[in-house]
Backbone bond lengths (Angstrom), bond angles and torsions (degrees), N, CA, C in turn:
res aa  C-N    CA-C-N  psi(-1)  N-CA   C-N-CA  omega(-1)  CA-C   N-CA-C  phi
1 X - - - 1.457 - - 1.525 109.05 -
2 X 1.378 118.49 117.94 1.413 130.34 160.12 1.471 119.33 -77.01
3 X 1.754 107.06 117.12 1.616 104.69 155.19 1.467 138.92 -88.99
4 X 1.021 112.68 105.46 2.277 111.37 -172.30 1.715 76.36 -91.55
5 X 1.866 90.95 127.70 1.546 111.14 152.11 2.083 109.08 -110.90
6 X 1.713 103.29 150.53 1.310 67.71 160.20 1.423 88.01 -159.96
7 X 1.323 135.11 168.76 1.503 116.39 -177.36 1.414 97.28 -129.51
8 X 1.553 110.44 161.88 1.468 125.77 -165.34 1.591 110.81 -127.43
9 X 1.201 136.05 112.62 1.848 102.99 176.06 2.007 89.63 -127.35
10 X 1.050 107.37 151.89 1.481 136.89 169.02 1.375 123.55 -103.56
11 X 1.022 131.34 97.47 1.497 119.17 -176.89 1.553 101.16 -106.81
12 X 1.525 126.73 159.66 1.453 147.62 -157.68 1.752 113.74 -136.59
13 X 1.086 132.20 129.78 1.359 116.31 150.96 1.619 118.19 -118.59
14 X 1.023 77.23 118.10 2.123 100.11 -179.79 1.623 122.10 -114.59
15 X 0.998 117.29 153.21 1.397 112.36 176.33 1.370 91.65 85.07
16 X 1.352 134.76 81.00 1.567 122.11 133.24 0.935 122.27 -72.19
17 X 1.499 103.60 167.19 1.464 101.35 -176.98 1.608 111.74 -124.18
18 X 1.754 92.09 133.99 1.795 99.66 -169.28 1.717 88.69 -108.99
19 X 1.622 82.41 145.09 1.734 113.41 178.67 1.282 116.21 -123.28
20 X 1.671 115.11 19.71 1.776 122.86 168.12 1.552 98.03 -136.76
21 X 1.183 99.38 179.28 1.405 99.94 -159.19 1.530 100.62 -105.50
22 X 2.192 121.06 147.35 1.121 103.31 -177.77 1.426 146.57 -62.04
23 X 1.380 88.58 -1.65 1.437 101.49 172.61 1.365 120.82 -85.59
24 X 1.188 123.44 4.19 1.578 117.18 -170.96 1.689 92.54 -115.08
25 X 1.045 115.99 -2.80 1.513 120.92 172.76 1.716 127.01 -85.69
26 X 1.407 119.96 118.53 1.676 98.71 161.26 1.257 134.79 -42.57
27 X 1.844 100.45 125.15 1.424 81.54 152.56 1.536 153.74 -43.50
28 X 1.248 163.01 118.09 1.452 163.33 -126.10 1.636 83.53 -108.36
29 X 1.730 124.25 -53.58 1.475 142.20 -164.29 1.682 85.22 60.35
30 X 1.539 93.37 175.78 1.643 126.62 -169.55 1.350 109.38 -42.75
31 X 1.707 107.38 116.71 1.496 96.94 165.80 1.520 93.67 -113.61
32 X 1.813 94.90 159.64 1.108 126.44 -177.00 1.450 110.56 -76.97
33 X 1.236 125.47 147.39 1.494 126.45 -177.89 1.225 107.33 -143.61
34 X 1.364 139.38 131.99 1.363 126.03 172.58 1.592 110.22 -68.18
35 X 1.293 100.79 132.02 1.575 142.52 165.28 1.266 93.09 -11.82
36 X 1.494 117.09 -71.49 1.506 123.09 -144.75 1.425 103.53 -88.96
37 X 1.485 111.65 -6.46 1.497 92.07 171.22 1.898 100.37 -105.06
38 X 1.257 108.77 -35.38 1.700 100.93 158.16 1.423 110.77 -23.18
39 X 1.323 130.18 -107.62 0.760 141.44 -175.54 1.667 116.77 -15.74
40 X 1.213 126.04 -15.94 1.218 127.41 -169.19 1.623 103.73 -99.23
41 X 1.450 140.06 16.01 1.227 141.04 -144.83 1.788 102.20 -178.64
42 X 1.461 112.49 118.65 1.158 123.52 139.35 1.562 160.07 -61.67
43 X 1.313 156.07 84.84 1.426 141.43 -121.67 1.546 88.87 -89.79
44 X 1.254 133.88 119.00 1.400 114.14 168.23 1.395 118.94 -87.22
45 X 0.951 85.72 159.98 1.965 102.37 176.71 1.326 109.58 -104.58
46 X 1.447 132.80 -51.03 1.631 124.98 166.08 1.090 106.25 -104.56
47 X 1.835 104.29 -176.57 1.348 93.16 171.03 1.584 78.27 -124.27
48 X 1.832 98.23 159.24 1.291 116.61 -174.16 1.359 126.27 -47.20
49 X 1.505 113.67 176.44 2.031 107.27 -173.15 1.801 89.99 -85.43
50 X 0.997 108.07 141.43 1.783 108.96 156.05 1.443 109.46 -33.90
51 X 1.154 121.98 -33.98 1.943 125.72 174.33 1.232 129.59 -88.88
52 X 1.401 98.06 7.47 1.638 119.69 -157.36 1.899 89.21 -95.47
53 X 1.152 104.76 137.27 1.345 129.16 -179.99 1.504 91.47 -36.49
54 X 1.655 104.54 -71.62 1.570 98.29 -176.98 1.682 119.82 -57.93
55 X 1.343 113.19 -5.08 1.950 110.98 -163.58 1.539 105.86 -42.70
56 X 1.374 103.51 -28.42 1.684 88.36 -173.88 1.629 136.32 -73.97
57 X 1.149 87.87 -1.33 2.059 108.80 -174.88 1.383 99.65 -92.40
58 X 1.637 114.15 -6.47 2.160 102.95 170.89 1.148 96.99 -99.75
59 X 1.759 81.01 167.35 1.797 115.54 -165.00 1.307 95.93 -48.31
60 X 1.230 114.99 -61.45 1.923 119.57 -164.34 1.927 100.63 -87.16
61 X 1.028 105.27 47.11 1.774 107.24 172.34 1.338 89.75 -57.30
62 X 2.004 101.08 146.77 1.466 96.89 166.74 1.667 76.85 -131.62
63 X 1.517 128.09 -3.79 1.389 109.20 173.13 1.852 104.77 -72.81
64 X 1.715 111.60 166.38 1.427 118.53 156.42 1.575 138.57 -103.63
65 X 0.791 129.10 -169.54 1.142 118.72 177.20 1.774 117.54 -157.76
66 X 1.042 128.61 136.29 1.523 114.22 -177.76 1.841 99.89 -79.83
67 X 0.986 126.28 -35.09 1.564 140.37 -163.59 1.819 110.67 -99.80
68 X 1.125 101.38 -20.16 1.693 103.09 174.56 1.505 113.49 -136.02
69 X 1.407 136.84 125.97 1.213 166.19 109.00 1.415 137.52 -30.44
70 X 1.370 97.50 97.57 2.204 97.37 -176.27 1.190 86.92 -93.54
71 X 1.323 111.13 146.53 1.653 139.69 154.39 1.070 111.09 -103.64
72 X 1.533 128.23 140.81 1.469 125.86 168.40 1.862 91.92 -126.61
73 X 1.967 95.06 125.25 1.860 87.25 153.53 1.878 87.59 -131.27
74 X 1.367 97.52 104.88 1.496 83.49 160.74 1.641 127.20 -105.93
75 X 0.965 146.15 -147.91 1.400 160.69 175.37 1.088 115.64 -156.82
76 X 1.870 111.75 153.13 1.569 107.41 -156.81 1.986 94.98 -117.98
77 X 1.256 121.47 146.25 1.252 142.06 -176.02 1.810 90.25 -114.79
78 X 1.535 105.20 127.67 0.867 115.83 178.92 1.885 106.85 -104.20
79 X 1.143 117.37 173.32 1.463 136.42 -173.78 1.654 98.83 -111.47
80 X 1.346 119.53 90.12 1.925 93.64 -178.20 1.480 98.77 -88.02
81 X 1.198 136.46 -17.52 1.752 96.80 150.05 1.684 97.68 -156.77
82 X 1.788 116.50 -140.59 1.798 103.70 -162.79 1.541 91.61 -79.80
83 X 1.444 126.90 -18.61 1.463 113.73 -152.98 1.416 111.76 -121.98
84 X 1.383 109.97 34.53 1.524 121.90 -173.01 1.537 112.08 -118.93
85 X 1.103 121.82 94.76 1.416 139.53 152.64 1.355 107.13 -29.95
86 X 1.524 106.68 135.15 1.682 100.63 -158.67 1.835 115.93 -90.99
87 X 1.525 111.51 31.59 1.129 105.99 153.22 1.089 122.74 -111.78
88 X 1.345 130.65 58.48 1.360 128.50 163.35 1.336 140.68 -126.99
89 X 1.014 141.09 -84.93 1.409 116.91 -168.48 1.819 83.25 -97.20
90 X 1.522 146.27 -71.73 1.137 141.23 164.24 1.195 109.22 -67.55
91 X 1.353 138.55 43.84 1.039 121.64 166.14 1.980 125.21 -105.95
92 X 1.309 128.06 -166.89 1.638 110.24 169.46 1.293 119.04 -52.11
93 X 1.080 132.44 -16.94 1.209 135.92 178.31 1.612 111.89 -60.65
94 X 1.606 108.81 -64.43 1.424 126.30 168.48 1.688 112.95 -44.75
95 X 1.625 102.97 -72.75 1.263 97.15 174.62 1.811 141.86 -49.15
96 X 1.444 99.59 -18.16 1.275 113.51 148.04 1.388 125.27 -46.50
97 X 0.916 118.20 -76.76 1.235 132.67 163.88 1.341 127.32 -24.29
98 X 1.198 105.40 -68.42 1.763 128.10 179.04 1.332 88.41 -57.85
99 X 1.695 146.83 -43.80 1.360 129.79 -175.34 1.471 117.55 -86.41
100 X 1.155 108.29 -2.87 1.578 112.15 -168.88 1.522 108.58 68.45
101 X 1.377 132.04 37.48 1.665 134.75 -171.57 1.751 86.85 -111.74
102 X 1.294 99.82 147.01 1.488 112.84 142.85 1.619 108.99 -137.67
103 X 1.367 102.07 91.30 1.686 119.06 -164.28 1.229 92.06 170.30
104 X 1.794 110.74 138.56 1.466 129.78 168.94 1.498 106.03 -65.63
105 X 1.120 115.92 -51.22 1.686 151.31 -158.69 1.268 117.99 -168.66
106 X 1.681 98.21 173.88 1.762 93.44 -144.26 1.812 93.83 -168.14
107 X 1.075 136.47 117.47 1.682 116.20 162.09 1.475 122.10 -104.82
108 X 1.257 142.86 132.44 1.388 114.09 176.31 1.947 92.55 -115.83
109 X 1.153 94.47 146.12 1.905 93.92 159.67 1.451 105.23 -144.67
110 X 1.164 85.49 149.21 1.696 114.85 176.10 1.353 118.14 -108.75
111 X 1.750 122.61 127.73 1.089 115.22 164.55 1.379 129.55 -102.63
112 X 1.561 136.98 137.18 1.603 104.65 166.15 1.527 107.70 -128.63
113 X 1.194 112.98 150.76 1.357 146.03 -164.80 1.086 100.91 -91.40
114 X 1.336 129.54 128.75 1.802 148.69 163.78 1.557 107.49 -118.07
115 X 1.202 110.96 126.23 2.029 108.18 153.57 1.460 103.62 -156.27
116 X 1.218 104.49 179.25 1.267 132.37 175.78 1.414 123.62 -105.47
117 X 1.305 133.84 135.99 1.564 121.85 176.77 1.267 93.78 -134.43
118 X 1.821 118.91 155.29 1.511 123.20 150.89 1.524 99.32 -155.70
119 X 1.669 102.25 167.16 1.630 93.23 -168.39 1.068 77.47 -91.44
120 X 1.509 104.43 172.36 1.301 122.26 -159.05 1.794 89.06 -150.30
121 X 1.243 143.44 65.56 1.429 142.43 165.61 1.799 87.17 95.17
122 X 0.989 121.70 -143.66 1.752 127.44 -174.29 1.434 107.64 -56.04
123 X 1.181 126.87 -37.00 1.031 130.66 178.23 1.380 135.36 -85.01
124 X 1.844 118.04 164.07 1.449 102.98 -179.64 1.460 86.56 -112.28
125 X 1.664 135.20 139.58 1.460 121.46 164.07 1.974 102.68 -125.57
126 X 1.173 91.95 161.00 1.210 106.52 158.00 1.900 154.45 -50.18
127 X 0.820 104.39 77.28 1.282 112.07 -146.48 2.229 109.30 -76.01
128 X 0.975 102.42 -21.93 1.430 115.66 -173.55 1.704 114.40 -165.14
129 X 1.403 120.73 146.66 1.068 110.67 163.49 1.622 91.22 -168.78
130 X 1.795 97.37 157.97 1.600 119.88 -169.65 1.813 99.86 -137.62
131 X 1.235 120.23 146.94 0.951 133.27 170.33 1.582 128.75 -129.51
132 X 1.112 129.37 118.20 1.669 129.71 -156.71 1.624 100.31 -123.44
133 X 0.991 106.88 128.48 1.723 126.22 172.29 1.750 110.58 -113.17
134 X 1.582 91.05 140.55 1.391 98.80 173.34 1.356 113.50 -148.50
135 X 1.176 122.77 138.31 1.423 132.66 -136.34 1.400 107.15 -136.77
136 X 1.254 129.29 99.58 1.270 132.06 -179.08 1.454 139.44 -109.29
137 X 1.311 129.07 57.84 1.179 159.68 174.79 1.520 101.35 -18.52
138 X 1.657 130.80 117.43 1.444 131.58 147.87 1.662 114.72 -113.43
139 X 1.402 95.16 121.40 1.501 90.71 -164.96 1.590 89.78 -141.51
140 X 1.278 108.77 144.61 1.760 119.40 166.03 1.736 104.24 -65.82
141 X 1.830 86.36 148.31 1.566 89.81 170.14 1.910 103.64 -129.74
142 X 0.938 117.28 134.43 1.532 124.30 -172.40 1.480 97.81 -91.71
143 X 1.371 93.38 123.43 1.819 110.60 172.44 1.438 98.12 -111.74
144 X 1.307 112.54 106.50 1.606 111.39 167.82 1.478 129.22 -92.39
145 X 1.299 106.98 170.91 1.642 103.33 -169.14 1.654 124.43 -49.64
146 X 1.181 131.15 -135.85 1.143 118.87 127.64 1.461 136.97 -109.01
147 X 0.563 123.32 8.04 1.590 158.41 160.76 1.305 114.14 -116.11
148 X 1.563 137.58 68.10 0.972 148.83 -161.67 1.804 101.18 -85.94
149 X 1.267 116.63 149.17 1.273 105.07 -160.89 2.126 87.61 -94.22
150 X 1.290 105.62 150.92 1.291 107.83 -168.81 1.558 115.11 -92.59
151 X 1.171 118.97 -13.69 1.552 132.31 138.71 1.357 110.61 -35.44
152 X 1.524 102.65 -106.07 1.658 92.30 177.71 1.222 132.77 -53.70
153 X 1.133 138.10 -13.68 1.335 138.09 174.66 1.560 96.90 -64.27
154 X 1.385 130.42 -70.89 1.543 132.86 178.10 1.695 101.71 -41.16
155 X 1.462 121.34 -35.13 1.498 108.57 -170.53 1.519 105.50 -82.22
156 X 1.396 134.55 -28.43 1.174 139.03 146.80 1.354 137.16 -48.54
157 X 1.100 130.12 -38.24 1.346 134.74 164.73 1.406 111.62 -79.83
158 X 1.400 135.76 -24.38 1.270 130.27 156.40 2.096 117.32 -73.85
159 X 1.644 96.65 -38.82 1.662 69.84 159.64 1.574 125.26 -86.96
160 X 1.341 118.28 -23.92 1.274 101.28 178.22 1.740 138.27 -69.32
161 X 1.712 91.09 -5.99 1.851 117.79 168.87 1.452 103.64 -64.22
162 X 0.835 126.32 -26.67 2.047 139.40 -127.17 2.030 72.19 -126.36
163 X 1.143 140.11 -54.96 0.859 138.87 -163.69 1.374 101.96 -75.95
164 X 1.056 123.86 -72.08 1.522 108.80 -177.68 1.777 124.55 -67.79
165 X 0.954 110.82 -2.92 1.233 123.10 170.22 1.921 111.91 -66.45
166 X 1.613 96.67 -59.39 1.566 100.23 159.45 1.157 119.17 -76.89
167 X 1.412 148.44 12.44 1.081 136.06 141.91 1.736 129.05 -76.60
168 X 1.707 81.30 -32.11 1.781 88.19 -175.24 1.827 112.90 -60.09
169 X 1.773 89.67 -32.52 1.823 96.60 160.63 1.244 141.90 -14.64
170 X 1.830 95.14 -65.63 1.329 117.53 -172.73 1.706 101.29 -91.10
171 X 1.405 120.08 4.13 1.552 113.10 171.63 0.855 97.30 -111.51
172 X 1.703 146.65 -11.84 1.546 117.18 176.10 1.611 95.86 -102.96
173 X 1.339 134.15 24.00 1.765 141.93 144.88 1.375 100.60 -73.24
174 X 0.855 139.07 -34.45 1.532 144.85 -175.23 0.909 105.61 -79.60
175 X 1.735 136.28 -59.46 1.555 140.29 178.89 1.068 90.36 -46.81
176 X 1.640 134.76 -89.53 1.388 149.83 170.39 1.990 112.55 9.84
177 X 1.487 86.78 -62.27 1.276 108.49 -178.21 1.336 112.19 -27.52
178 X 1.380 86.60 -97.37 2.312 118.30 154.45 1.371 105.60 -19.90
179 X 0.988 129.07 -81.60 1.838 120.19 177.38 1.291 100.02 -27.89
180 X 1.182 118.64 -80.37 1.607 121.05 -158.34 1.479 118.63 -56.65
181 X 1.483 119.92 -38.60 1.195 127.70 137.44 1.702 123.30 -21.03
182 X 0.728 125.15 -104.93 1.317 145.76 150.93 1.668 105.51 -2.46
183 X 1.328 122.13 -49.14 1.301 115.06 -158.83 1.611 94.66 -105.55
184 X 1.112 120.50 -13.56 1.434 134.00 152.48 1.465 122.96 -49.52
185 X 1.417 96.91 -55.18 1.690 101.33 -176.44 1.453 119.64 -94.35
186 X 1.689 112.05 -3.03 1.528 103.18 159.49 1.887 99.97 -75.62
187 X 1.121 127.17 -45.22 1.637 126.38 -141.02 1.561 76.68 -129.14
188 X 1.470 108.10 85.55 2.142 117.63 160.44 1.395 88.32 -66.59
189 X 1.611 93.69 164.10 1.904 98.17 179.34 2.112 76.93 -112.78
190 X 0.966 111.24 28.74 1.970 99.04 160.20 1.246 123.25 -171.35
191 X 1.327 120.80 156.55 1.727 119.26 -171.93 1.330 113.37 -83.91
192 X 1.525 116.98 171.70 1.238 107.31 175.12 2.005 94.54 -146.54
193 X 1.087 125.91 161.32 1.570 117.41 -176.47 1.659 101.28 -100.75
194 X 1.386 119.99 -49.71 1.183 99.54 155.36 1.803 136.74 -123.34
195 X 1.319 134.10 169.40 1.087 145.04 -94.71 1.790 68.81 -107.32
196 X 0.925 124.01 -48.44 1.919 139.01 -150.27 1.981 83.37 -70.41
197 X 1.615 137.41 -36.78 1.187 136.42 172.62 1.374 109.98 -71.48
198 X 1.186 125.22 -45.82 1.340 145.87 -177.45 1.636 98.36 -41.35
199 X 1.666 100.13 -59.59 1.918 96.32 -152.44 1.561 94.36 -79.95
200 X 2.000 113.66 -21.43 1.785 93.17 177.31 1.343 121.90 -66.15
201 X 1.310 100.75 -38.23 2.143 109.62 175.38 1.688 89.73 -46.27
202 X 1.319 120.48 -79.69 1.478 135.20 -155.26 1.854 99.73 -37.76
203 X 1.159 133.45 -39.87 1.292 158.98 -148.14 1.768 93.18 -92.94
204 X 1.387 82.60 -95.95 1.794 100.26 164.22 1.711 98.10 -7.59
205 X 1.576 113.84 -84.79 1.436 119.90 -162.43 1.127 100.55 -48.38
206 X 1.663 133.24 -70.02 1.195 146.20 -165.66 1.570 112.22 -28.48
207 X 1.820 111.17 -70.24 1.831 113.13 166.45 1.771 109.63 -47.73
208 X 1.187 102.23 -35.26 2.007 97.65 -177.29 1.534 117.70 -46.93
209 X 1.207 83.80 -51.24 1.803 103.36 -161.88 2.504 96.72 -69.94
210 X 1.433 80.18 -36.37 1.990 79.26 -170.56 1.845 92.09 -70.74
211 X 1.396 111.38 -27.02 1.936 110.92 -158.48 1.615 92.84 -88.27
212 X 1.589 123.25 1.93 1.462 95.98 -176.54 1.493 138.69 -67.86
213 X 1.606 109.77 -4.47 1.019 157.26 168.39 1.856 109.50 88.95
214 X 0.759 139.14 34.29 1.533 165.88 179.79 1.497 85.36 -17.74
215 X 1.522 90.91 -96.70 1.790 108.65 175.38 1.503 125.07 -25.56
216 X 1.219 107.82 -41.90 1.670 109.84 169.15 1.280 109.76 -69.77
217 X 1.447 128.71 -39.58 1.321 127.46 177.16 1.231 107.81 -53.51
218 X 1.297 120.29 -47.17 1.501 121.56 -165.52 1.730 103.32 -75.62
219 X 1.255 126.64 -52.31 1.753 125.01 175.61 1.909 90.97 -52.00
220 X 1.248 125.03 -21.48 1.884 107.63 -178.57 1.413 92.38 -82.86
221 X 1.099 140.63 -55.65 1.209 132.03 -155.08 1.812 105.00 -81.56
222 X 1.508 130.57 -21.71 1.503 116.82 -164.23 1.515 84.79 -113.32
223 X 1.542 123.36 18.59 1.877 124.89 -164.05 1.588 96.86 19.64
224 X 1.516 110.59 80.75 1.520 123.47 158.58 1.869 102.54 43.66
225 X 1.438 126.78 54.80 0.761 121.41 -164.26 1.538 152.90 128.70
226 X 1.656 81.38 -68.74 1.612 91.54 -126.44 1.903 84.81 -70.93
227 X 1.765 122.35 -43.19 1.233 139.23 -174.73 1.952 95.31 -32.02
228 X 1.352 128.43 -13.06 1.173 135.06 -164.64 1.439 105.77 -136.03
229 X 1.362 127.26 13.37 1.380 128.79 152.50 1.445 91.30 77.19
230 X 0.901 135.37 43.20 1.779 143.19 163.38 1.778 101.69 -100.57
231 X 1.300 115.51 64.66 1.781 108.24 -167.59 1.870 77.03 -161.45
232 X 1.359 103.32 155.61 1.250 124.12 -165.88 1.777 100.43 -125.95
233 X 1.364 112.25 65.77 1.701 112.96 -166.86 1.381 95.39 -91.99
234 X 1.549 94.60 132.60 1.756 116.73 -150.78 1.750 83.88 -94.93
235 X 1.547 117.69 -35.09 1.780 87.63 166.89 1.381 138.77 -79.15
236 X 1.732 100.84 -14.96 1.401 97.07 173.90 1.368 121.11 -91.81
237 X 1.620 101.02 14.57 1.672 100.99 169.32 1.705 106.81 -99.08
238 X 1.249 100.57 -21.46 1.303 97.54 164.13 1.420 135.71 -97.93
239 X 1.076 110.02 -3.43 1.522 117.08 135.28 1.551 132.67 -63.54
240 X 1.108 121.44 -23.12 0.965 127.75 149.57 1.511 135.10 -79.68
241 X 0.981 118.56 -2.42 1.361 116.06 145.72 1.466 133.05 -113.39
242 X 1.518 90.15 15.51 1.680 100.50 170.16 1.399 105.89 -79.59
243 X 2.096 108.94 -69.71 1.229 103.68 160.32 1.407 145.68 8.03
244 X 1.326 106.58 -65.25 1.063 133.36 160.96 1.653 120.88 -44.94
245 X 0.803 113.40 -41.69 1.588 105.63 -138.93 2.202 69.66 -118.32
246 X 1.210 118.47 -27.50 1.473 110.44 170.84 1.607 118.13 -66.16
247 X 0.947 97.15 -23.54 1.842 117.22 -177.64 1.433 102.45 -81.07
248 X 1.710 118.53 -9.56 1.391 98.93 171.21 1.728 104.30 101.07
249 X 1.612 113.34 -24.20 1.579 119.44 -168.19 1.759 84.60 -84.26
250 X 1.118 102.60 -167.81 1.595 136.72 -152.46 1.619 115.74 -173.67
């Protein structure tokens, strides 16, 4: 019995980051996506319970997995005081910078492919196969003052929900991925006579299925987001702490 290993990783950039407000922007209106990769992708609306079958594909997983891996690299956005909208002197803007990112957030995952082959009479077949995902989440983390102004704090925790929500997107395309992978390379849809043809088809398919461009389909259809409130609009954060401070609060 022959083992072919081979590993695959995909990386994505999602989550730009807008610094005008959506209203001062054109509409893009309906883009078209092919069908067949639609269909391959869900838009979510929450993100799962921590107990939720899926809990383990979020940023803050506390489930494990032998076959899937969260990474967290985030960066911290500071509050420089109650009435500072967070692009300014510590704000995303800065912290951009200081990381060398031009991106709010970002996921990349990698899959790799394991099986087994031996001939088996004319043929070479498949004898075993494993598939491992790893999922690497970059997401800002907001350190607020101490006296955090309660305006923006509410306008922050509602975009940064909205943010990982469209990220968790592009990590359960990745789970997705791996299944199909995987359920691909037990049951090939063709033969091969020997084992060395076998693992290029097996291979071959494997990059096909990650290059169909899924993930891009999905940033065309949610426009990287934002259609899901994954956008950091510097007037409606400052509207929100006008609000505030019109209401008499502080």
């Amino acid at each position: 019995m022959t083992a072919y290993k081979l590993s695959f990783r995909l990386s994505l950039l999602c989550g730009l980051v807008a610094l005008t407000s959506c209203a001062t922007t054109m509409p893009l209106g309906p883009i078209l996506v092919d069908p067949a990769l639609r269909s391959q992708f869900t838009i979510p609306e929450t993100l799962p319970d921590l107990d939720d079958p899926l809990g383990f594909l979020r940023p803050d997983a506390t489930q494990s997995r032998d076959d899937v891996f969260i990474r967290i690299e985030d960066y911290t956005v500071t509050e420089h005081k109650a009435d500072t909208v967070l692009t300014g002197r510590n704000g995303i803007q800065a912290a951009l910078t200081q990381n060398g990112w031009d991106y709010i957030a970002r996921v990349d995952w990698r899959i790799r492919w394991d099986y087994d082959l031996e001939k088996r009479g004319d043929y070479c077949v498949v004898e075993g196969a494993d598939t491992e995902l790893t999922v690497t989440y970059a997401l800002p983390i907001w350190e607020p003052s101490e006296t955090p102004h309660p305006g923006l704090k509410a306008y922050w925790e509602d975009f940064e929900l909205a943010l990982w929500i469209h990220e968790y997107g592009h990590a359960k395309i990745g789970y997705d991925t791996k299944n199909r992978i995987e359920t691909a390379i037990l049951n090939p849809p063709f033969q091969e006579f020997s084992c060395q043809a076998m693992a290029r088809q097996l291979n071959e398919m494997a990059r096909a299925m990650i290059d169909q461009g899924v993930d891009a389909a999905y940033d065309d259809v949610t426009d990287h987001g934002m259609t899901q409130g994954a956008v950091y609009d510097v007037l409606k954060a400052q509207q929100a702490v006008g609000d505030y401070k019109a209401a008499g609060r502080s």
